[in-house]
N, C-alpha and C positions, 0 to 999 in steps of 0.2 A: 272561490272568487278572489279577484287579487286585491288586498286591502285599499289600494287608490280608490277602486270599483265602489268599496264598503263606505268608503267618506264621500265619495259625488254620492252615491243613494241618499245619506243622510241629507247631505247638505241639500239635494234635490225635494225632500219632503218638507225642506224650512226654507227655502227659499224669502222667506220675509222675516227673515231674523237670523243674528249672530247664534253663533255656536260656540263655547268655548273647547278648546282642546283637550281640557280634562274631560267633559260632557263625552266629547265623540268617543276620548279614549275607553271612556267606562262601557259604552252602548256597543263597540266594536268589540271590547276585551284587549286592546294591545295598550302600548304606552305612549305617552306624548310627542313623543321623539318620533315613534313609529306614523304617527299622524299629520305630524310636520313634513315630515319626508313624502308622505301620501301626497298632500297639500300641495309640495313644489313639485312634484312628478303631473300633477293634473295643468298646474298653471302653466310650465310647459310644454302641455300638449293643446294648452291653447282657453284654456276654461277662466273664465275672469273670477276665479276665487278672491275675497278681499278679504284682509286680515285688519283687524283691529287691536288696538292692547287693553289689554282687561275685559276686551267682547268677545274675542273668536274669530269666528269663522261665517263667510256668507259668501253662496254666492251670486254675482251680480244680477239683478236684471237685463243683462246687456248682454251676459251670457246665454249663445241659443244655438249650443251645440249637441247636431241629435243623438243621443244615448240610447240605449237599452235601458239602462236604469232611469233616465229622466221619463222615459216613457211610461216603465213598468209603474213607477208612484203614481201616476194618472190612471191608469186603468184599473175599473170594477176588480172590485176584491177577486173575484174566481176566474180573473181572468190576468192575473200578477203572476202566477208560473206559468206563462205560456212561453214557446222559445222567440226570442227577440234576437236578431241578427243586424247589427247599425252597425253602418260602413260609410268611410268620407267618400268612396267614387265606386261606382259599377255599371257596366252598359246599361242595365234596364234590370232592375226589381220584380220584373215578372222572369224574367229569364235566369237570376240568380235562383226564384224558387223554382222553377221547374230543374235547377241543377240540382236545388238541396233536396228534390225529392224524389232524383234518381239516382243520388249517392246513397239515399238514409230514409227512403219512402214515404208517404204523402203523410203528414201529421200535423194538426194547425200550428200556423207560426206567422210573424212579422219578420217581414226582410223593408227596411231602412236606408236610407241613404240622402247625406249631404247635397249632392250631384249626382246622375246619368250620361252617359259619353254618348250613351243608344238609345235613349229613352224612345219609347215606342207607344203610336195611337192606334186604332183601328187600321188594318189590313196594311200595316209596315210604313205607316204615317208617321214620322218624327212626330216628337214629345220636348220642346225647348225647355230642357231641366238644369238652369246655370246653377250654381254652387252659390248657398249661403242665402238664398229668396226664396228657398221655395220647397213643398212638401212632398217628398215624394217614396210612396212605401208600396206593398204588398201584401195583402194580407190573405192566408192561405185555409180554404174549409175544406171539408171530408163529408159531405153530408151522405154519399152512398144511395143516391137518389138515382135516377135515369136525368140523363144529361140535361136533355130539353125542361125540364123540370125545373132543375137547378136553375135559369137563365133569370128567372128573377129577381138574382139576385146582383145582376145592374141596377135595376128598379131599386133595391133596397139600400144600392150603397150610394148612389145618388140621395133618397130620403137622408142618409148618415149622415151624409155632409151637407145637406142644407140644413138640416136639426144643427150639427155639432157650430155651421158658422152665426147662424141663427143662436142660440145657446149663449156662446164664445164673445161674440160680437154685434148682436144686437142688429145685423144685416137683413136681409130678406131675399134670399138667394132659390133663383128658376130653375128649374130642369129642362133643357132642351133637349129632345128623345133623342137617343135612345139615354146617352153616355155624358153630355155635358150639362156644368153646372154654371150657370149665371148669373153676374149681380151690375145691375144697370145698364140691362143689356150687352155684357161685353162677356166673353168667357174666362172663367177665373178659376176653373177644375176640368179635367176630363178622366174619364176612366175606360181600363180596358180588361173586361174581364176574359178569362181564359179557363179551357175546362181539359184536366189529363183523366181521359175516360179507360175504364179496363175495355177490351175490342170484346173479347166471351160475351160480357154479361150486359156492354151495354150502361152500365153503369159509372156516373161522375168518382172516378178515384179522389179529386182532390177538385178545386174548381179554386183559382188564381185570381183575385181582385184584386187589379192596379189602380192606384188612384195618386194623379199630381194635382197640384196645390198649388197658385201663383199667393207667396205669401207677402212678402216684401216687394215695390215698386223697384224697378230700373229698368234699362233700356229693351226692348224686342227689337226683334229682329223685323225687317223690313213688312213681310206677310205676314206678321200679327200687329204690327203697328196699328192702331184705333179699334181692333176688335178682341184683346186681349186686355184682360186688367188684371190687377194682385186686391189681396184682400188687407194688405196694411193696416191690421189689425193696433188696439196700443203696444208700448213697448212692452210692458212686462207680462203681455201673452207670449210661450214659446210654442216653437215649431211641435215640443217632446207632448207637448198638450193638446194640440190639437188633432195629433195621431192617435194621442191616446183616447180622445175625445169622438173621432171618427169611428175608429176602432171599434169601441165600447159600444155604442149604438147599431153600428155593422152587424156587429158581432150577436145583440141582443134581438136583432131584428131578423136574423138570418136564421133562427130557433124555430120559428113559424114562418115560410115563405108563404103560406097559404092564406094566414088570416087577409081577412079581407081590408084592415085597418091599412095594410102598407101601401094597396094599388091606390087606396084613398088617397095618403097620403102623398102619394105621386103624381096622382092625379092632380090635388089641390095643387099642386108645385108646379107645373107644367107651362112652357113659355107656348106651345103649340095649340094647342086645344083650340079649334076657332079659328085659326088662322087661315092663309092659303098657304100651300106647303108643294114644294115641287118635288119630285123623284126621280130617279133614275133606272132603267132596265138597259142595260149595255150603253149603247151612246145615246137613246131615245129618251127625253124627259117629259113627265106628266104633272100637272098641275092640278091639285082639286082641296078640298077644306079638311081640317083633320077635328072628325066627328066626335073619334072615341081614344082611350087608350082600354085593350083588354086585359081579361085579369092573368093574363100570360105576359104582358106587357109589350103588347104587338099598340102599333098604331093604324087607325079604320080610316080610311082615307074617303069621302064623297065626293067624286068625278062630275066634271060639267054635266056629263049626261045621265048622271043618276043612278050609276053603276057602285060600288065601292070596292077597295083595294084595302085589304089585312098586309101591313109592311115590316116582317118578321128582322128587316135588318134592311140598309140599302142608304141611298146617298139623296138624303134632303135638305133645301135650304128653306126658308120662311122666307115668303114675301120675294125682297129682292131677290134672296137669296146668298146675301151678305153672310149669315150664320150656313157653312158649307159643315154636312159631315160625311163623310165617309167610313160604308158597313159592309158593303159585300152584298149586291141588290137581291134580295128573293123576297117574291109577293104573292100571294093568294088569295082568293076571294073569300071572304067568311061567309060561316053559313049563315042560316037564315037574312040576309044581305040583300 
């Protein structure tokens, strides 16, 4: 690791207090000089390091530039050597991992990013990911299950992030099914999960969880105007914590997709449940109440006339229809229904 690397770590784990440059020099192994040099190699890369005399080293609260290592000091201990890949620009964070895991094979990992050029939603839906507001990562499993299997684990990265803003920020943040998360009614996360399956076996090789983050307010773009918000958390929450934050619960939650604790949790979290809910099957839209979510995390739809609809994915809005998403419509009836 390059010694710059070795002093953002530190300085990342004190973040609320000076350091002095003997301190670092002693805990690194180099010497002063070497550390000073570190210091002005980071501040020109943009890091709001503040120097004081006779204090040290700190750096800013105002500093919230996403790292690897800002990252790695926030996540659970057994989950600090995993590979972390942060980058200021990339089309889309699900497509950098499905690169990095057919140069070098499926293996967990975090892929990071500043900004998105591509950012991508459900079925090739842009993802407005500006530079400098907002959170936007990848985080990559191996669970070696059967595909359909795996799928719940949208369900669990949604519970992530309303635990992690809940936790973080004291909010109280909805799940609108399948993939968004909500707080005041407006959407402030979406997620797109992605599965590289072996064709033999049938089995999830690796399963791709994207997840963006409106973290910081500024301007949207025309069609999200009024239905989009950011979560403007205080200042000296960083972006590197709340990844790690998401992360860490994803990550612990995603051990057991089975227990039944998580559909719970989904379930308590759910903007839908109760409502009227409209759907889509090619250009034809249906309207009926959404009953259940099951422990597959399918949505039970009850139809005017009594019938119900299992909505394994597809394009619903609540009510007006204002909250639109789009999945790729497939529906079936459940059994005993």
């Amino acid at each position: 690791m390059e010694l710059k690397l070795h002093v953002l770590t530190e300085l990342e784990k004190n973040r609320d207090k000076y350091i002095s440059g003997q301190e670092l020099a002693e805990r690194i192994g180099v010497s002063r000089a070497a550390v000073w040099k570190a210091v002005r190699a980071l501040q020109q890369e943009g890091y709001a390091v503040e120097a004081a005399t006779n204090r040290g080293y700190r750096l800013s609260l105002r500093s919230d530039i996403i790292s690897a290592q800002g990252i790695a000091v926030h996540l659970p201990e057994q989950l600090r050597e995993m590979e972390i890949v942060a980058l200021h620009t990339v089309d889309s964070t699900n497509s950098e991992a499905k690169r990095q895991i057919s140069a070098s094979g499926a293996r967990p990992m975090l892929i990071a990013s500043d900004t998105q050029t591509a950012g991508r939603g459900r079925r090739g839906n842009s993802f407005f990911s500006p530079p400098g507001r907002g959170v936007y990562f990848s985080a990559v499993f191996c669970p070696r299950t059967p595909l359909e299997d795996a799928l719940r684990i949208t369900a669990a990265a949604g519970v992530a992030v309303c635990e992690a803003v809940e936790a973080l920020c004291g909010r109280d943040a909805r799940i609108k099914w399948v993939n968004d998360v909500f707080l005041d009614g407006k959407k402030v996360c979406g997620i797109l999960t992605e599965g590289v399956s072996d064709l033999e076996s049938g089995m999830a090789e690796a399963i791709i969880v994207g997840i963006g983050v409106n973290f910081r307010s500024g301007s949207f773009p025309p069609e999200l105007s009024g239905i989009a918000t950011a979560l403007d958390p205080q200042q000296s929450l960083t972006r590197n914590q709340l990844i790690a934050e998401i992360v860490g619960r994803l990550y612990a939650l995603a051990e057991n997709l089975a227990a039944p604790a998580l559909m719970e949790s989904y379930r308590a979290r759910s903007l839908v449940l109760g409502k009227t809910v409209r759907f889509y099957r090619g250009q034809q839209s249906f309207e009926g109440e959404a009953v259940e979510i099951n422990d597959q995390a399918n949505l039970v739809v009850r139809l005017p006339d009594g019938t119900f609809e299992t909505l394994k994915a597809g394009e619903i809005s609540i009510g007006s229809g204002a909250f639109s998403e789009k999945c790729g419509a497939r529906t079936e009836k459940p059994r005993g229904k």
